[in-house]
N, C-alpha and C positions, 0 to 999 in steps of 0.2 A: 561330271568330269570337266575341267578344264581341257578345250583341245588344243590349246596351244600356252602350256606350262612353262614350257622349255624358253628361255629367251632366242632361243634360235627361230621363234615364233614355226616351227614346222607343225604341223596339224599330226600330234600323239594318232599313234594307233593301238595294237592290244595284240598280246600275246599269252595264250597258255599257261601258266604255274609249272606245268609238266615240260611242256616244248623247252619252256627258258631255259629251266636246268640243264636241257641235255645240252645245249647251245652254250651253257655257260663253261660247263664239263671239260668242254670241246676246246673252245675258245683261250679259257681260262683268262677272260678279259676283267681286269677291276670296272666294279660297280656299286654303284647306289641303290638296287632296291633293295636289301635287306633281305629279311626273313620273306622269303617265295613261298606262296603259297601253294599247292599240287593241288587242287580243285578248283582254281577261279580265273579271270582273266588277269592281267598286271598289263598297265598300258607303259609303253615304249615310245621313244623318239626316234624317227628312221636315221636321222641324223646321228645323235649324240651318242646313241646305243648303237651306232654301226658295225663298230668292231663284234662287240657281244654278238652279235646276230649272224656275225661270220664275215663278214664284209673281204677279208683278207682268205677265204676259202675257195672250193669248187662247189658248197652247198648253199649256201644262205636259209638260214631258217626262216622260213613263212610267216607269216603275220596279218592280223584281218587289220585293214586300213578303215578309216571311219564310215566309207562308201561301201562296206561290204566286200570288197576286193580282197584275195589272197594278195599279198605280194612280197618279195624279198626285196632288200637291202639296194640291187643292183638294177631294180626300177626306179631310182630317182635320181634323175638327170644330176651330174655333177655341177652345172652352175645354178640353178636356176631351184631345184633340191626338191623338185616337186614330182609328181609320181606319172610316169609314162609306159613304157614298155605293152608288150603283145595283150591284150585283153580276150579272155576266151571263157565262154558259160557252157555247166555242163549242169543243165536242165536245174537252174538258180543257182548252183554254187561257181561265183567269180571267182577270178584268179588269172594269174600273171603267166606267160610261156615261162618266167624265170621262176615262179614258185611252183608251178607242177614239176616243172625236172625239179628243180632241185629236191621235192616231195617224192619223185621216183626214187632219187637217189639215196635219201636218208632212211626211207624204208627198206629197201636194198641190205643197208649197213645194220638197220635196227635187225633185219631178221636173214641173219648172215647164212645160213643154210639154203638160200632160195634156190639158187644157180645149180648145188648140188642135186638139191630133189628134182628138180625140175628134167638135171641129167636123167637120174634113175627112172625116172615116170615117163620118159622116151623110148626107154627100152624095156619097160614093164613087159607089155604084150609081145614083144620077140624075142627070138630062140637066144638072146645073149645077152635077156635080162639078170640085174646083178641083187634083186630083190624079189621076194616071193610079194603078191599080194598084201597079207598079214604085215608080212615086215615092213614094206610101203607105208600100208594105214598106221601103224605105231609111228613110224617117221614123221608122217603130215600131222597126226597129232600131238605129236611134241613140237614140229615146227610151228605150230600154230598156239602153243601152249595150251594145249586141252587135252595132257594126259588123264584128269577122269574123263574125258571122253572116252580115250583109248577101253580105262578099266569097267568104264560100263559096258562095254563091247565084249570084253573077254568074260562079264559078268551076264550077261544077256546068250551070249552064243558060247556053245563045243567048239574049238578053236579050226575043224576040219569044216564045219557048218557054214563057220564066219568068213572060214577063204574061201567056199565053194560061191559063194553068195557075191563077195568083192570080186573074185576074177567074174562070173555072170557079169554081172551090173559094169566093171569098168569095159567088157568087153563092146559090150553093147552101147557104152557110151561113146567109146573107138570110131562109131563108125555112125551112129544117127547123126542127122541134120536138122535134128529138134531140141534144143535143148532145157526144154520144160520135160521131156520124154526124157532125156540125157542124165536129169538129177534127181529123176522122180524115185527111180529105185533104190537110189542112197537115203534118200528122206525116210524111203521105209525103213531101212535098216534101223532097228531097237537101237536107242542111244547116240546117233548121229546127227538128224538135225540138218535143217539148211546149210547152216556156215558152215559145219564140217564136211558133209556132203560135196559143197563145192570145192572146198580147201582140197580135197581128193582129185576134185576136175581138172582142177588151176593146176598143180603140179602132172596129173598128167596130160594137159595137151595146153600151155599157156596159152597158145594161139587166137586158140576159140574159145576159153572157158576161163573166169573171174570168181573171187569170191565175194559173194555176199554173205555180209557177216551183221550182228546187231550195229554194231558205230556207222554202216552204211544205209541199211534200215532207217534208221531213227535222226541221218544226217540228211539224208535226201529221197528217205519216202515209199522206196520200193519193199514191196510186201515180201515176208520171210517166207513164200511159197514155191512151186516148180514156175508156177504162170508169172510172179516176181521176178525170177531168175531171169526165166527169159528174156522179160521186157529191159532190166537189165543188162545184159549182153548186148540186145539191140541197140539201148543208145550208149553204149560204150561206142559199138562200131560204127553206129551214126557220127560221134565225136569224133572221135581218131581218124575217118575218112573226112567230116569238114572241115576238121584244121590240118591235114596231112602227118598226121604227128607220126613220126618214126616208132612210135612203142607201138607191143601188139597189147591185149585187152588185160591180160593178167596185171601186165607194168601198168598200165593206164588207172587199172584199179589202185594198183596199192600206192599213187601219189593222191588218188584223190581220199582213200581211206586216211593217208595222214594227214591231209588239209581239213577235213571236216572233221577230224576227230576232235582237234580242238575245242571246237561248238558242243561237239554232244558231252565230252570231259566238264566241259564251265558248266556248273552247278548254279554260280549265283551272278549277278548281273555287276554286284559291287565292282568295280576295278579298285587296284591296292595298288600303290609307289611307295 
């Protein structure tokens, strides 16, 4: 790749096939790269492609910069066009304070239902909750897009078996202080699974509980187990307590779920303009 294509001589950086689109969606800014490819990277100008990238928004879409750094649009100094802003590592993956919000925030928007389950899964366990168990778990997994999740669960369990077994296990996860104990019993349940196990935590107590899912796995390493999870949660709150960051752990998760995904999505190393 040439890294500096552009006569504006700025050092190209690289963005998703997928990411661009929705950026472009968004945007609806005229451009030059043509036919986007959805599995590869396409390398960008932070400069020339500012608009495209959101420059004129409250989100800026992310971008890996040559250094390995996430960063958005609104980290490069106006005179000088070169890249600055808050730099913060979470156990290898760089990134910008400007590209983790804005990464909270465009997952926020990607998976619009959050706010709501998040409500329901507060009032789960008490007397004025507005969902039974069952109906909870069908909700997380269609917010999580894994209704066969759901149908192996209905195919696996007597639908009186399957709530006896969810209200147990979330009760119980209400109130441990362990939480490799806290996801252990969702992993057993026939058909759930890590990711969706936690996807059940996450909505009910965002606080203390994150999903780990495959794209975070295979982006930054932590094993799909109860003793994974854990160790995940930890430096979630390791993070979030060294750089003071206003999110609790759940939101913390899902900008860095959108920042790495990129990487695990890129199939090939080629870049396309």
């Amino acid at each position: 790749m040439d890294r500096y294509r552009h006569d504006c001589q700025i050092e190209l950086a690289r963005i998703h096939g997928r990411t661009l689109k929705q950026a472009l969606a968004f945007t609806r800014a005229n451009h030059t790269f043509g036919n986007i490819p959805t599995t590869q990277w396409v390398d960008i100008c932070p400069l020339c492609d500012a608009y495209a990238l959101g420059m004129e928004t409250n989100h800026p879409w992310p971008f890996l910069c040559a250094d390995e750094v996430m960063r958005t649009v609104e980290d490069f100094e106006p005179t000088t066009q070169q890249p600055g802003g808050e730099n913060l590592d979470f156990y290898g993956l760089g990134m910008t304070r400007s590209a983790l919000d804005s990464a909270i925030d465009l997952a926020q928007q990607e998976f619009e239902s959050t706010y709501r389950l998040e409500d329901i899964g507060s009032t789960l366990l008490k007397d004025n909750a507005t969902m039974t168990s069952l109906e909870f778990s069908q909700a997380v997994c269609k917010w999580g897009k894994g209704l066969r999740v759901w149908g192996n669960l209905t195919r696996y369990y007597r639908l009186p078996s399957l709530e006896q077994v969810l209200d147990d296990w979330l009760a119980f996860a209400a109130v441990t202080n362990d939480a490799a104990s806290a996801i252990a019993p969702g992993v057993a349940i026939k058909g759930l699974g890590i990711s969706f196990a936690s996807k059940h935590l996450r909505m009910l107590d965002p606080q203390r509980y994150a999903v780990l899912d495959d794209v975070i796995s295979q982006g930054l390493g932590f094993a799909m187990n109860p003793v994974g999870y854990a160790l995940f949660l930890r430096c979630l709150q390791e993070f979030q307590a060294r750089h003071g960051l206003p999110y609790n752990v759940a939101a913390l998760e899902s900008g860095l779920f959108y920042l790495v995904r990129q990487s695990v999505r890129a199939r090939a190393s080629v870049l396309i303009r």
